[in-house]
C-alpha positions as CSV (number, residue, x, y, z in Angstrom):
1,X,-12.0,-24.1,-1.1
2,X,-9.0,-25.4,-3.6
3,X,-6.0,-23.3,-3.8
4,X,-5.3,-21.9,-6.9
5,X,-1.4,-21.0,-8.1
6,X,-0.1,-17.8,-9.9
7,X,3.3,-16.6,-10.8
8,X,2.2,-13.7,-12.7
9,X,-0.3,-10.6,-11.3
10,X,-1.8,-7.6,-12.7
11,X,-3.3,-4.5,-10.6
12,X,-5.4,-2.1,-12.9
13,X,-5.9,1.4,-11.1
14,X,-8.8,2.2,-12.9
15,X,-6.9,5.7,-14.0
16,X,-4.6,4.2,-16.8
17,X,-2.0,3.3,-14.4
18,X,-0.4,-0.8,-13.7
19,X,1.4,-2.5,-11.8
20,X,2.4,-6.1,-12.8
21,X,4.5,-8.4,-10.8
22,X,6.2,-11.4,-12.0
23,X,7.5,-13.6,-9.6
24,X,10.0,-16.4,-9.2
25,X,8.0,-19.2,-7.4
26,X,5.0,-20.4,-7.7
27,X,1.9,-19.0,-5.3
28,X,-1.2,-19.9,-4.1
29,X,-4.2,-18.2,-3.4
30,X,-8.4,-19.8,-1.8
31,X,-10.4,-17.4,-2.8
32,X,-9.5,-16.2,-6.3
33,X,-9.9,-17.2,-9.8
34,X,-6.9,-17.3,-12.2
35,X,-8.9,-14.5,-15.1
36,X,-7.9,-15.7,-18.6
37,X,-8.6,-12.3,-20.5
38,X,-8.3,-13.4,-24.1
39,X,-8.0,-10.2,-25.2
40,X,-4.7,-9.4,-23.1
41,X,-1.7,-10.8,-24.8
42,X,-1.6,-13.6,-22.3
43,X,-3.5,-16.4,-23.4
44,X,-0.8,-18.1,-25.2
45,X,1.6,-18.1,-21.9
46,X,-0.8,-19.9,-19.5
47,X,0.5,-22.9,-17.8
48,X,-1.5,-25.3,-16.3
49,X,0.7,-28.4,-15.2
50,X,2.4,-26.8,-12.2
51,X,2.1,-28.6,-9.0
52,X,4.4,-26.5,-7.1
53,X,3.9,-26.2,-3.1
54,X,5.2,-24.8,-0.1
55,X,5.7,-26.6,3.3
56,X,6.1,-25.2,6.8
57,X,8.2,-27.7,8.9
58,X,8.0,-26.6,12.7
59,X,6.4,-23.6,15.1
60,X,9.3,-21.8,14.4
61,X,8.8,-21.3,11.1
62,X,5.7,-21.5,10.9
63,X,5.6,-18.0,13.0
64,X,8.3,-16.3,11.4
65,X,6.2,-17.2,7.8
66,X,2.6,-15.6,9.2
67,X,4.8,-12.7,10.2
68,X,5.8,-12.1,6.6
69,X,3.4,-13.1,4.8
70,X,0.9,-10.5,7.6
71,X,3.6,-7.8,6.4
72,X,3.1,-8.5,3.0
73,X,-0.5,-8.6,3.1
74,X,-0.8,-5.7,5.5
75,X,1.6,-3.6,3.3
76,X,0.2,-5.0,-0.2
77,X,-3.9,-3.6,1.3
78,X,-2.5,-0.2,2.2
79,X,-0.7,0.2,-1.5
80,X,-3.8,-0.7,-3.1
81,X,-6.3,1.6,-1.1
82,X,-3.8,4.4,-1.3
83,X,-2.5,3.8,-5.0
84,X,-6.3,3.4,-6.2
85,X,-7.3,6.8,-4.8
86,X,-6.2,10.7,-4.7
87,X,-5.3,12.1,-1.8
88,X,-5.3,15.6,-1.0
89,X,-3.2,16.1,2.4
90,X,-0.6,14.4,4.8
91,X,-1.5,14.3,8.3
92,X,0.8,13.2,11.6
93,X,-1.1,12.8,14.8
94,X,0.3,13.1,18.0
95,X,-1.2,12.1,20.9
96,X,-2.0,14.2,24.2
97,X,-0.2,11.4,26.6
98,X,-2.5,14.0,29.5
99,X,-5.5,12.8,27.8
100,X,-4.9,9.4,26.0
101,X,-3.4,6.6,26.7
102,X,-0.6,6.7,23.7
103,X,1.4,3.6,25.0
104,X,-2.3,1.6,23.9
105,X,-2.3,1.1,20.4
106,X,-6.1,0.0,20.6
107,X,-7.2,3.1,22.5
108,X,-5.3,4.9,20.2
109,X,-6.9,3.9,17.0
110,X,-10.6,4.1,18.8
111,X,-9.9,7.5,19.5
112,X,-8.5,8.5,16.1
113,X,-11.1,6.5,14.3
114,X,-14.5,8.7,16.3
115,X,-12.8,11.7,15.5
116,X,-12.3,11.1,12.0
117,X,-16.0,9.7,11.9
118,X,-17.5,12.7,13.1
119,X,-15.4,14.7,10.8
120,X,-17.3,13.5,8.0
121,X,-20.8,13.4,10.1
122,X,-20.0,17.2,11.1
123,X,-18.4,19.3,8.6
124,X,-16.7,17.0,5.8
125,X,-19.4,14.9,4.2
126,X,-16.5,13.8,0.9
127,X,-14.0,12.4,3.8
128,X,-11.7,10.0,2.9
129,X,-8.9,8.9,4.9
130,X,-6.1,6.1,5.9
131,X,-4.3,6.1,8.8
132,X,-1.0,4.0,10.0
133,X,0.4,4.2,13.2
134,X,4.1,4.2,14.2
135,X,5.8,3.8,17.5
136,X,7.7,6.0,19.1
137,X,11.5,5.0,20.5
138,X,9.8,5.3,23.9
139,X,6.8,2.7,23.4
140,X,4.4,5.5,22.2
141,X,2.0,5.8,19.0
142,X,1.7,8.6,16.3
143,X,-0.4,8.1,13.4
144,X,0.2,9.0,10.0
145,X,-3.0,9.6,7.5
146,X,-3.7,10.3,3.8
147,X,-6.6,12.5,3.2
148,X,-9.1,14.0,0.5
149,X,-12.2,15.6,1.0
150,X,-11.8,17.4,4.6
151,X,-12.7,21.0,5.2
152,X,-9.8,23.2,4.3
153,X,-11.2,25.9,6.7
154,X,-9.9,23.9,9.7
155,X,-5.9,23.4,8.0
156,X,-3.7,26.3,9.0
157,X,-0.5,27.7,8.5
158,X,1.8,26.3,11.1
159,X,3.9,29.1,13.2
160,X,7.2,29.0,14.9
161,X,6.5,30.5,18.2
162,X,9.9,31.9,18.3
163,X,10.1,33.6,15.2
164,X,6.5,34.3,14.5
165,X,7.0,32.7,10.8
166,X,5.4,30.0,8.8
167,X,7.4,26.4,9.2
168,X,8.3,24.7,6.3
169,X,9.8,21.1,5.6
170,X,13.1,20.6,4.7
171,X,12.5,20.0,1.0
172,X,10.2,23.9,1.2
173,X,6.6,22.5,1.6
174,X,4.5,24.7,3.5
175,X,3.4,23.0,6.5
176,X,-0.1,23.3,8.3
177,X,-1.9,22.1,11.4
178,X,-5.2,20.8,11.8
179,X,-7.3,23.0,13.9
180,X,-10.1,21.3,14.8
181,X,-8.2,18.0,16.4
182,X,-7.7,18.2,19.9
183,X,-6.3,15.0,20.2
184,X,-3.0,16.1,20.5
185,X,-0.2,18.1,18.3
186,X,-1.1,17.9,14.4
187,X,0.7,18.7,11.4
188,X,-0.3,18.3,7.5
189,X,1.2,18.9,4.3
190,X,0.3,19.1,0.7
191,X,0.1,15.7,-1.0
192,X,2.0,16.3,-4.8
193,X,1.8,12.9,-5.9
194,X,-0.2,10.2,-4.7
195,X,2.4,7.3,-5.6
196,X,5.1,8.8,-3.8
197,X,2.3,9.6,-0.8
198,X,1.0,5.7,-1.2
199,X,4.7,4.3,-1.0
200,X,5.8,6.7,1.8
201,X,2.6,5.9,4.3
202,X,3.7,1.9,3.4
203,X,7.0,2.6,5.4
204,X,5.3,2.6,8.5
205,X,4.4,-0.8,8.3
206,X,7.0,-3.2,10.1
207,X,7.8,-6.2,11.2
208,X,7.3,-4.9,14.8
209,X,3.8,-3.4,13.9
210,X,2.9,-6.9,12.7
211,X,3.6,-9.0,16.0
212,X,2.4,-6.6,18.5
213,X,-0.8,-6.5,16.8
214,X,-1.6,-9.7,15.3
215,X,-5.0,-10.8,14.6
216,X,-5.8,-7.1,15.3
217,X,-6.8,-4.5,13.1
218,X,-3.3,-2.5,12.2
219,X,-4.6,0.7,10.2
220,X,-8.1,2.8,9.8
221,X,-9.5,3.1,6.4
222,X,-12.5,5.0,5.5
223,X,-15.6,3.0,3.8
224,X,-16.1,2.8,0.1
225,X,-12.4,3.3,-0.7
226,X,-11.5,2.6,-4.3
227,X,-9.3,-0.5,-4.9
228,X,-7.7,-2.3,-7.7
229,X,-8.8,-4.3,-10.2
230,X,-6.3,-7.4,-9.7
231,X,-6.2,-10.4,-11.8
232,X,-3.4,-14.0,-11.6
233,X,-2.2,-15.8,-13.9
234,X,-0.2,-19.3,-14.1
235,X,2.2,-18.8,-17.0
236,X,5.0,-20.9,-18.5
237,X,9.0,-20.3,-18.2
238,X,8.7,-17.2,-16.3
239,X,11.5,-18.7,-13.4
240,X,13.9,-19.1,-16.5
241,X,13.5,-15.4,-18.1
242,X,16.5,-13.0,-16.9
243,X,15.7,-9.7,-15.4
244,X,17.0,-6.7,-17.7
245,X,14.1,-5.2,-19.5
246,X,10.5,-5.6,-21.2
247,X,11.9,-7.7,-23.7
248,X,13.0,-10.5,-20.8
249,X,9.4,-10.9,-20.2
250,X,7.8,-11.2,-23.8
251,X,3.9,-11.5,-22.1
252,X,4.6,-8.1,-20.1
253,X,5.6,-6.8,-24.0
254,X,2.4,-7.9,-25.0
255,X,0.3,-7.0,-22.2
256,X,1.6,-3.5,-22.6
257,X,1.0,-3.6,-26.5
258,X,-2.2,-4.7,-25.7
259,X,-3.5,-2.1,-23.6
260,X,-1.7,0.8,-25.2
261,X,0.7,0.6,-22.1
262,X,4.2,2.1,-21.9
263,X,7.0,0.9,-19.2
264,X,7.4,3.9,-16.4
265,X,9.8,2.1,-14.4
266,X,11.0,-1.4,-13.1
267,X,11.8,-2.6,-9.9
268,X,13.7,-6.0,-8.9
269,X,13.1,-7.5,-5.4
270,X,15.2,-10.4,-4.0
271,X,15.3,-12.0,-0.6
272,X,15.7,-14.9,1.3
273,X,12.2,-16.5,2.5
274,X,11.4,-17.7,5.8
275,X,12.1,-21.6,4.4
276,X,15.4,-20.4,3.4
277,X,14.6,-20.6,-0.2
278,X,15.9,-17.0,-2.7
279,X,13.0,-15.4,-4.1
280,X,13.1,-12.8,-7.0
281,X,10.0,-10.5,-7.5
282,X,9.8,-8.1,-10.1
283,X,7.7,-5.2,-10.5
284,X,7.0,-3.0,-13.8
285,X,4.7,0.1,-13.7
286,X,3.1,0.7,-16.8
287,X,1.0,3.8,-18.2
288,X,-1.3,4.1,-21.1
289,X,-0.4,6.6,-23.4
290,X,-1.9,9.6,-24.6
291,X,-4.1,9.5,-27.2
292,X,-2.6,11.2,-30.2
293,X,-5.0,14.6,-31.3
């Protein structure tokens, strides 16, 4: 399948929320189509003369580049699923090391993954859920989960045994445990916001995550999870625009005009690539605003 290139990339969350990235080299994709949306302010700023490409020189690097670009994917999957849907609690897992095998990240998520399975066979039919693990200091495995749609009958208030009281966190969220899991010690929390939730649960995700499990699955997701709606684009002279505002990048201007869009934040990223090379990436959240009564 031919590669195509982008420098440019849109994520639509369906809800009126996007997230564009504009990026400093030249990328490649196999299995997508560059979208020219006619209708989007960036039909004038296509470029279709680049020939960039990236070449891996030894083993070496070649490793250290599928460990990134894993992370990347692995980390960029997670954001959508969890960005493109609302989540309800916060759940931490801890395994029973009397009754699992917590040092085997495999037999960990197959145990985790029945349990939330019958969950939504049993008693909550609306169940959605994604789950990341994280290792302990001591080689063991905790997971962390988003969730919507489980029965609230079986989240209680967690007490201090030595005071009798309800816990809270540090920043005064009530905290609760999951009855019904016997898998081990549970907590859960509130969810407030599901972009600070979806960027939070992302955390877990490391380079040491990556090369203990690769060509392995490294997080449960439930079926029919929402995702975004993600479209590249080749455009011109976007390596020679300076980063310090909307106006730096005249097609994210117009995108944003275009759909109604106003800028919530931006967010520059640079760092050295495995071929040694400085890459800049920067991100801009946009929101469409409210229609005026």
């Amino acid at each position: 399948m031919p590669k195509i290139q982008y420098n440019f990339k849109i994520k639509d969350f369906g809800d009126g929320n996007y997230e564009l990235a504009v990026f400093s080299s030249v990328y490649h994709r196999k299995d997508e189509d560059i979208e020219e949306h006619k209708e989007n302010g960036l039909d004038n700023y296509l470029n279709e003369d680049c020939n960039d490409d990236l070449q891996v020189k030894d083993d070496t690097e070649r490793t250290t580049h599928s460990i990134q670009v894993s992370l990347n994917r692995t980390v960029n999957t997670i954001y959508d699923y969890t960005r493109s849907n609302v989540w309800e609690w916060f759940f931490t897992i801890t395994f029973d090391g009397e009754r699992i095998n917590r040092y085997n990240l495999d037999e960990c998520k197959k145990v985790l993954a029945k349990w939330f399975n019958n969950q939504k066979l049993r008693v909550s039919p609306n169940l959605k859920y994604l789950a990341v693990p994280e290792k302990h200091k001591r080689g063991g495995y905790h997971f962390h989960a988003l969730v919507s749609g489980f029965d609230e009958s079986f989240i209680v208030s967690a007490i201090n045994k030595r005071t009798g009281k309800p816990i809270f966190t540090k920043d005064g969220k009530l905290v609760y445990n999951v009855s019904n899991c016997k898998l081990g010690f549970t907590t859960s929390t509130r969810i407030e916001s599901t972009e600070k939730a979806s960027s939070y649960i992302c955390k877990y995700v490391t380079k040491d995550l990556i090369a203990e499990s690769m060509y392995k699955q490294r997080f449960l997701a439930s079926k029919g999870l929402g995702k975004p709606e993600v479209t590249y684009y080749l455009l011109k002279d976007l390596a020679k625009a300076n980063v310090g505002g909307l106006d730096m990048f005249p097609c994210i201007r117009d995108f944003a005009e275009s759909v109604n869009a106003e800028c919530l934040h931006t967010k520059q990223h640079s760092y050295i690539d495995p071929f040694g090379k400085e890459q800049t990436v920067v991100y801009v959240q946009l929101k469409e605003k409210e229609m005026e009564v």
